[in-house]
C-alpha positions as CSV (number, residue, x, y, z in Angstrom):
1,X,-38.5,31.5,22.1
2,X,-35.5,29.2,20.6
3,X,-31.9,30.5,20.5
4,X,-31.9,32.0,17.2
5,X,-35.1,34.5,18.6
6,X,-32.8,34.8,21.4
7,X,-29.8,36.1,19.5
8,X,-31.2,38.2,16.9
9,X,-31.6,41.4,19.1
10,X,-27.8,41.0,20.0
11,X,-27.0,40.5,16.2
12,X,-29.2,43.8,15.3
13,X,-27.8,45.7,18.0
14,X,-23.9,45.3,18.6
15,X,-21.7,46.2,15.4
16,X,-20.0,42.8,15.4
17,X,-22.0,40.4,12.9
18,X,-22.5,36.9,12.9
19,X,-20.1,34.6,10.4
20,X,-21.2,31.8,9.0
21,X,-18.0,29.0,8.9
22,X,-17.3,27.0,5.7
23,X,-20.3,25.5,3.9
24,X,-21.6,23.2,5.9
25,X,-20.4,20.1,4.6
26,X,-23.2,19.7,1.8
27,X,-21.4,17.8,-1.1
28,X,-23.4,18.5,-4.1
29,X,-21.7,21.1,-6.5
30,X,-18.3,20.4,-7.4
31,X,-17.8,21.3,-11.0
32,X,-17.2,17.9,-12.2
33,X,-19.0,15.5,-14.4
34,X,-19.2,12.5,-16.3
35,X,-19.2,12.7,-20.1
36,X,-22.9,11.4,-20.2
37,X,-23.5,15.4,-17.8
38,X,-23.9,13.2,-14.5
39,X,-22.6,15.5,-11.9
40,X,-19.8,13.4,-9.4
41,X,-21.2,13.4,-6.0
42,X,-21.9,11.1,-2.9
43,X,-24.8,9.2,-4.7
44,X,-23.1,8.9,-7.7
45,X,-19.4,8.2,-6.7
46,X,-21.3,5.4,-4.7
47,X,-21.8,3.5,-7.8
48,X,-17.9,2.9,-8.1
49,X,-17.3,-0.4,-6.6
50,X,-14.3,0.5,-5.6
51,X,-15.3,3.5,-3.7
52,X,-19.0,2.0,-2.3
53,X,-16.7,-1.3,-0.4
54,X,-14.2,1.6,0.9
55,X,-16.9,4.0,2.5
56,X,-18.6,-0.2,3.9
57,X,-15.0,-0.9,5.3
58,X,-14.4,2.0,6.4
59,X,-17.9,2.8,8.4
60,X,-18.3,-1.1,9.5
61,X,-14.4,-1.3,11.0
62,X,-15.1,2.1,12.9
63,X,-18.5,0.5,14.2
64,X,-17.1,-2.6,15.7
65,X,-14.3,-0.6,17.5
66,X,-16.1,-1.4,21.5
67,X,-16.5,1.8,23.7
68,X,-16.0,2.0,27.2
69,X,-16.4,4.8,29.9
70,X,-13.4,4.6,32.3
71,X,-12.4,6.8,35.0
72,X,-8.3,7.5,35.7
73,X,-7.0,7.6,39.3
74,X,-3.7,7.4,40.2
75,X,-3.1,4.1,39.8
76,X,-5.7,2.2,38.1
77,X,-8.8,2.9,35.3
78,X,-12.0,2.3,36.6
79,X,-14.0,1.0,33.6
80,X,-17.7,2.7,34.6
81,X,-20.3,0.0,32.9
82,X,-23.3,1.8,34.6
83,X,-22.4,5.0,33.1
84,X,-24.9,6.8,31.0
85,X,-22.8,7.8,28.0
86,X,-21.8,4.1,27.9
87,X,-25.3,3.3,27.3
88,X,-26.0,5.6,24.9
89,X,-22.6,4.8,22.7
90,X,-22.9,1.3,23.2
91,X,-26.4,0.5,23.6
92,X,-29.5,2.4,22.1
93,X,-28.5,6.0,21.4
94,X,-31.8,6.4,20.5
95,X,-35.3,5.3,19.5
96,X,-34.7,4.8,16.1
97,X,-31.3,2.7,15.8
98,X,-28.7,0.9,17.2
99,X,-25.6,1.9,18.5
100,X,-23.7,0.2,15.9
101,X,-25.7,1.7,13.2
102,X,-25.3,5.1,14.7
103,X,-21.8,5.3,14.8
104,X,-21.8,3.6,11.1
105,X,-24.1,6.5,10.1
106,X,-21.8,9.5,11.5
107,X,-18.8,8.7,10.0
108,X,-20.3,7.7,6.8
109,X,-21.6,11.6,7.1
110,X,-18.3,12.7,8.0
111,X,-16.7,11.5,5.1
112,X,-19.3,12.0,2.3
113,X,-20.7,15.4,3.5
114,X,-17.3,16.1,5.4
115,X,-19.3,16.8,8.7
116,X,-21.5,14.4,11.1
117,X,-23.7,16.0,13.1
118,X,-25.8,15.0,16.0
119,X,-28.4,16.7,18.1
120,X,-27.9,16.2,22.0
121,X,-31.2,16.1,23.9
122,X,-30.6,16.4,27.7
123,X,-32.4,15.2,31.2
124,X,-34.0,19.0,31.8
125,X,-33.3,18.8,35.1
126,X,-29.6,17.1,35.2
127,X,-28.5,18.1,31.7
128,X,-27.2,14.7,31.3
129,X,-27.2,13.5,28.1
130,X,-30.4,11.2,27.2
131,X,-30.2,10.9,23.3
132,X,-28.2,11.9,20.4
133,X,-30.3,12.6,17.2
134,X,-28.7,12.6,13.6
135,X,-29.1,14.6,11.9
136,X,-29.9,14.0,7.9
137,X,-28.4,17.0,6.1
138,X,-30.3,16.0,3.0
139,X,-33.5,17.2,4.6
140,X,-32.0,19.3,7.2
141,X,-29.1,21.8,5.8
142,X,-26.9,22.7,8.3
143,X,-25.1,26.4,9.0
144,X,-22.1,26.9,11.5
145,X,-22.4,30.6,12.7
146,X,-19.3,32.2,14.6
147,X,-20.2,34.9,16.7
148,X,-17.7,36.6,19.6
149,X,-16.2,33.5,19.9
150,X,-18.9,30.8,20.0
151,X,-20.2,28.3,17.7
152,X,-24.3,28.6,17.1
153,X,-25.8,25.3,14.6
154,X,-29.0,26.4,12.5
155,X,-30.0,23.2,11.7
156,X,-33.7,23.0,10.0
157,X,-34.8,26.6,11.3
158,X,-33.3,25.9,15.0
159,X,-30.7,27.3,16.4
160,X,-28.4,25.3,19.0
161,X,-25.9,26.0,21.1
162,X,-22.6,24.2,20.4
163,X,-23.1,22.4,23.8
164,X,-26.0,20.8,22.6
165,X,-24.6,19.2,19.2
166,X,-22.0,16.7,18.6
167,X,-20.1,17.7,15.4
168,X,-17.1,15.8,14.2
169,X,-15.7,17.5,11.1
170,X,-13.8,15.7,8.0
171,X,-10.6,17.2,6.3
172,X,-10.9,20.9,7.2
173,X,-9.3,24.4,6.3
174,X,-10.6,25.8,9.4
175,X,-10.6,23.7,12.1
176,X,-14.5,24.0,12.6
177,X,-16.0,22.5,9.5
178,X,-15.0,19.7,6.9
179,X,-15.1,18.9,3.5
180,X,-16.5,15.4,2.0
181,X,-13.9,13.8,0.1
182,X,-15.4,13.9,-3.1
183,X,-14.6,17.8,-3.0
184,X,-11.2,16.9,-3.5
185,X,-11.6,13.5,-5.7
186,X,-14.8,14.8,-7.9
187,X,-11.7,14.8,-11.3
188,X,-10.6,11.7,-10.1
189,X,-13.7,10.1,-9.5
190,X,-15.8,11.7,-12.8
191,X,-13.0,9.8,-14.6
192,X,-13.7,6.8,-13.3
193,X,-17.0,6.7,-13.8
194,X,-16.8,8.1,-17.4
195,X,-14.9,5.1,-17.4
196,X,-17.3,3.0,-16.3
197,X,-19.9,4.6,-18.8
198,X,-17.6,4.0,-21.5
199,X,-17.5,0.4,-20.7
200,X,-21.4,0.2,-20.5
201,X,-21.5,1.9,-23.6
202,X,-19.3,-0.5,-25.4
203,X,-20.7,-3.3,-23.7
204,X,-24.5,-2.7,-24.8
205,X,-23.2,-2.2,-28.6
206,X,-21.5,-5.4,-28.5
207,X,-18.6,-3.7,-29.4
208,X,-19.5,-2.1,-32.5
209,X,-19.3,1.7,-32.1
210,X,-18.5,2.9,-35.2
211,X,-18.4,1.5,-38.7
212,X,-18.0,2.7,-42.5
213,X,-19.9,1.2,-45.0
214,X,-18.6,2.0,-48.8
215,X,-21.2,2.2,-52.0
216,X,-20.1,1.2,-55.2
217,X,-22.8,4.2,-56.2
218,X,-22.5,7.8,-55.8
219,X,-25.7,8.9,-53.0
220,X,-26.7,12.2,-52.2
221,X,-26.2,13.9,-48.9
222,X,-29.6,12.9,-48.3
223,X,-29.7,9.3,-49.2
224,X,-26.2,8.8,-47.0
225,X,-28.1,10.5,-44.4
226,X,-31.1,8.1,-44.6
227,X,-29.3,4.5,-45.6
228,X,-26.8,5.5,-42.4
229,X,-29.6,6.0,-40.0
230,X,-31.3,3.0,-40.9
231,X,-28.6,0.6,-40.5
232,X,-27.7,2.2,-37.3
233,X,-31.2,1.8,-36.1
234,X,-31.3,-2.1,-36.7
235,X,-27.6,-2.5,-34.9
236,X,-28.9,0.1,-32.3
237,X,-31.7,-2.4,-31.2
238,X,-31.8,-4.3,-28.0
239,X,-32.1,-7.7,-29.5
240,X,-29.8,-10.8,-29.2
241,X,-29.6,-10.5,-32.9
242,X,-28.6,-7.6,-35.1
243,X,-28.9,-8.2,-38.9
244,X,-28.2,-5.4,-40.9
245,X,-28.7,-5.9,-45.0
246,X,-26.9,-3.7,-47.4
247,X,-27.9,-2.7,-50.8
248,X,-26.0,-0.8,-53.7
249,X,-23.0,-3.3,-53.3
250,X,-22.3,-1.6,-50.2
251,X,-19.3,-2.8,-47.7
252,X,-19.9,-3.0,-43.9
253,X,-16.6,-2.5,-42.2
254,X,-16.2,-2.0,-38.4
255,X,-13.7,0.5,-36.8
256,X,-12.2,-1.8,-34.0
257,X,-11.4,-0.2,-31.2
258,X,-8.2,1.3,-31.1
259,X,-5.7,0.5,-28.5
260,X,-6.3,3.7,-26.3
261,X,-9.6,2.9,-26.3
262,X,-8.6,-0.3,-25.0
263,X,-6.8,1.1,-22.4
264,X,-9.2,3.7,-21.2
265,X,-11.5,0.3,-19.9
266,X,-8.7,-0.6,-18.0
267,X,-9.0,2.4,-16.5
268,X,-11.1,0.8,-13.6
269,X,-8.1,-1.1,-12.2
270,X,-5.9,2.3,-11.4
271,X,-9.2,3.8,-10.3
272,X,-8.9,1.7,-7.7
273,X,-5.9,2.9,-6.6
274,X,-6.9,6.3,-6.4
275,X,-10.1,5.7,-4.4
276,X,-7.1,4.0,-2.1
277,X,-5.5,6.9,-1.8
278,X,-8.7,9.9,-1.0
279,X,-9.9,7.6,1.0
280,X,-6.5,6.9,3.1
281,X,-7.1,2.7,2.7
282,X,-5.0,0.1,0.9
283,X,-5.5,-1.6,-1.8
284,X,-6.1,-4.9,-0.6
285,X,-8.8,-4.0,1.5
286,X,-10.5,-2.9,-1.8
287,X,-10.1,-6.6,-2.8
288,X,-7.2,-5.2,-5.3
289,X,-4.4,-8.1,-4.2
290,X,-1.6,-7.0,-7.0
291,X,1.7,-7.3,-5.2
292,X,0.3,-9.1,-1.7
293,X,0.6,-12.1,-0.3
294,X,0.0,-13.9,3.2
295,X,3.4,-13.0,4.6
296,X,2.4,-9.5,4.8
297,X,-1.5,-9.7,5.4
298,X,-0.9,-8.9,8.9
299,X,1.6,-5.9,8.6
300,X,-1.3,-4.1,6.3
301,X,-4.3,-4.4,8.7
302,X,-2.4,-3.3,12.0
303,X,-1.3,-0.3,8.9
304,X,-5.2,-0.2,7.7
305,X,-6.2,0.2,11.7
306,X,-3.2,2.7,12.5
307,X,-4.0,4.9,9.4
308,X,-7.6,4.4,8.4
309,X,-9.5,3.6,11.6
310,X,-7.5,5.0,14.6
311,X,-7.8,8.9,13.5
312,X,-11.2,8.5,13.2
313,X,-11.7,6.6,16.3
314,X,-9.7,9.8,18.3
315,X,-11.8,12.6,16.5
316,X,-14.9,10.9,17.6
317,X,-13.9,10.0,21.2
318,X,-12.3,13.7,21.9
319,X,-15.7,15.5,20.4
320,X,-18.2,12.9,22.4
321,X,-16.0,13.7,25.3
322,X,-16.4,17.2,25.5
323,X,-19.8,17.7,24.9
324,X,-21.6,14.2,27.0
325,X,-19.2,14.5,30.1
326,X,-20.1,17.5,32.5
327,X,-16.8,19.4,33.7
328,X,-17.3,18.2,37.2
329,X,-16.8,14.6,35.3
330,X,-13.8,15.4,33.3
331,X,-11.9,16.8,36.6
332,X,-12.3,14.0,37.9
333,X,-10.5,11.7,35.1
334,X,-13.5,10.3,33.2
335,X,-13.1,9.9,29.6
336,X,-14.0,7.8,26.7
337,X,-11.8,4.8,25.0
338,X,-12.1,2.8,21.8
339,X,-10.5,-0.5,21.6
340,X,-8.8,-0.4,18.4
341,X,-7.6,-3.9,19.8
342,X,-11.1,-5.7,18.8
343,X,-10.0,-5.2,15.3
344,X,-6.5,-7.1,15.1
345,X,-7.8,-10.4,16.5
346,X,-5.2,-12.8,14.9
347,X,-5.5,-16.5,14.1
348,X,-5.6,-18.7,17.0
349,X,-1.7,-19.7,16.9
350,X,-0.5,-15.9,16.5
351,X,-3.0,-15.2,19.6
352,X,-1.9,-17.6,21.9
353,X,1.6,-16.4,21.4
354,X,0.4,-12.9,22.4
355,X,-0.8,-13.8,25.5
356,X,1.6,-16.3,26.6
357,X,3.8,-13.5,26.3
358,X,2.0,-11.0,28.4
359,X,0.8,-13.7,30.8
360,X,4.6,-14.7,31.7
361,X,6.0,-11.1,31.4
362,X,3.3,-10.4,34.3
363,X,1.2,-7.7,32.2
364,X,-2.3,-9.7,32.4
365,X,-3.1,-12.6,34.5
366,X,-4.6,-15.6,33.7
367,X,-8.3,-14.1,34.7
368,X,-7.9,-11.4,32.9
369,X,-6.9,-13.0,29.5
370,X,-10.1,-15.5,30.0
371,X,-12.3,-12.1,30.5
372,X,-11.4,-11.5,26.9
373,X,-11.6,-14.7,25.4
374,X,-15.4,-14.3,26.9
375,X,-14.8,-17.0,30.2
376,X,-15.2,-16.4,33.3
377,X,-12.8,-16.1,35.6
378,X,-12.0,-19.0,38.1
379,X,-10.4,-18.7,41.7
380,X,-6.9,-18.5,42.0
381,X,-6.0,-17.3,38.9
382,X,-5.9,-13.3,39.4
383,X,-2.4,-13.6,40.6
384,X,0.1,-12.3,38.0
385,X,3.2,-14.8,37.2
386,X,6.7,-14.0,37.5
387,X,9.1,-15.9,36.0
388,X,12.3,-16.9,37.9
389,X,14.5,-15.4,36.3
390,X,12.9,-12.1,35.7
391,X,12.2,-11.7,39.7
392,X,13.3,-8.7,41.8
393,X,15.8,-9.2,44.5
394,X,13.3,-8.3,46.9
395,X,10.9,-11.3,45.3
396,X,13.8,-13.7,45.5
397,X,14.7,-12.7,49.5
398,X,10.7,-13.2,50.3
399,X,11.1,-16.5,48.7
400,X,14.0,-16.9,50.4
401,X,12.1,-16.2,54.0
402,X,8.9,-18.2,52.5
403,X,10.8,-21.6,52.2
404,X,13.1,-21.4,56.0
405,X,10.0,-20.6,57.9
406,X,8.7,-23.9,56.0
């Protein structure tokens, strides 16, 4: 018997009813179109450019970010290498992909279905976590059923516990579920790809669109009807060559097109911006470099890892928390950290000024600093430095002592 067999008699039998919370996250339906009838959604909005590198930048940045499983005591963090979760996150969360792929995967769910969801299986004796299963909401719709205060998944025709699934939610009304961007940026987007239709359009006509051609005969509806069809179908044709031959002194003249027209396959450009915008990432990570230069290339990605990775990187972390760690675990300090640090490594000059800093200021020592260059460490060097004239009074009386009993 699975949960949902479980539940039912309680459903049928108390007067309090099971809710089911927000939609899900399926993006499918959102009114908008292009003006060829192709509905906006995540496959389609994908052919943007624009919007395809965003959701790559986006999912790859929030890959790379390294995970690590430290415990907090009073004064130090314990980084716990042997940890299970740590393999899991880090290593193979599963038998089908890699750890970096997996956490590419869930956030590209969260923000095109505005939900990721993963199924936790569990040691059946330890309940420790042992895998954590995607789930593909194309083939497996999800439900999110509120009932006396707890959260039941269907997913498929299963019902889990809360416990047992990890669900990180996108923008959200409720709290509980999310909603994929492209709720919100279907207008925005169906205009941008009408735009990019247009453009096709044009493209394949070579430009010719529309056109007039003037008789010096009177025709009949008729005969207009049949001469117009026939030189549309010879400049209609795929070929590199389009010769059309008029008759009845006739005049070919070709409407240009007009400067709104013109403007309207521009209209790519500022799409760009908007993407920018729904999907909370500048404009020069879209390769859009208006208005930037090198002086400032730094400034925007510590600004593209504060606004666009970091949230991310907190919603994750606080949901994987909760539901891999037992209680007994988090009581005891353990919790999960991503190193947004991994993805502002600066050029070599900018880096070695960093950690002279911190190496003379005491914060790392010189061991330290070659763990994260990748070296190892070599004896003598896990002392921190001091500069003279940054030393305590009680450093400067020890040194004091140190050099009379010399």
């Amino acid at each position: 018997m699975n949960l949902q067999q479980a539940l039912l008699p309680i459903f049928q039998t108390r007067s309090t009813t099971p809710t089911t919370v927000g939609n899900g996250g399926f993006a499918g339906l959102f009114g908008a179109s292009t003006k060829n009838g192709i509905p906006v959604n995540d496959k389609s909005a994908l052919t943007l450019s624009a919007f395809y590198n965003g959701i790559e930048i986006i999912t790859n940045d929030f890959a790379k970010l390294p995970k690590a499983v430290y415990q907090k005591t009073t004064d130090n963090r314990i980084k716990l290498s042997g940890h299970h979760v740590q393999y899991l996150l880090t290593k193979r969360p599963n038998q089908y992909m890699s750890a970096y792929m997996f956490n590419n995967m869930m956030i590209q769910y969260a923000i095109l279905k505005g939900n990721a969801y993963a199924i936790i299986e569990r040691d059946p004796y330890t309940a420790k976590p042992t895998a954590l299963q995607i789930v593909d909401q194309d083939q497996e719709p999800v439900k999110v059923i509120k009932q006396y205060n707890k959260l039941f998944y269907l997913i498929g025709n299963v019902t889990y516990n809360a416990d047992d699934v990890i669900h990180v939610p996108g923008f959200s009304f409720n709290g509980i579920t999310g909603i994929s961007v492209i709720a919100h940026a279907a207008n925005s987007l169906g205009v941008s790809l009408s735009s990019q239709e247009f453009s096709t359009d044009y493209y394949n006509s070579k430009g010719i669109g529309t056109a007039v051609i003037t008789a010096s005969t009177s025709m009949t509806p008729d005969a207009k009807k049949a001469y117009g069809s026939a030189i549309a179908s010879t400049l209609d044709r795929k070929d590199n060559w389009k010769v059309a031959i008029l008759d009845e002194n006739a005049t070919f003249q070709h409407l240009k097109i007009t400067p709104q027209e013109a403007q309207f396959l521009a209209t790519n450009k500022y799409g760009i911006e908007e993407v920018a915008r729904f999907l909370n990432i500048s404009t020069h990570k879209l390769k859009s470099l208006d208005n930037t230069n090198n002086s400032i290339t730094e400034n925007l990605e510590i600004a593209h890892v504060n606004d666009s990775i970091l949230p991310w990187a907190i919603k994750f972390d606080s949901e994987y928390e909760y539901k891999l760690f037992s209680e007994k675990e988090l009581n005891s300090g353990v919790y999960l950290k991503s190193t947004e640090g991994a993805l502002l490594r600066a050029d070599k000059k900018t880096q070695a000024e960093y950690f002279s800093k911190l190496l003379f200021s005491g914060v790392y020592t010189r061991n330290e600093v070659r763990r994260l260059l990748d070296l190892n460490s070599i004896e003598g060097l896990d002392e921190p430095l001091t500069p003279v004239n940054t030393q305590t009074t009680s450093q400067i009386e020890e040194n004091k002592k140190a050099l009379n009993n010399e």
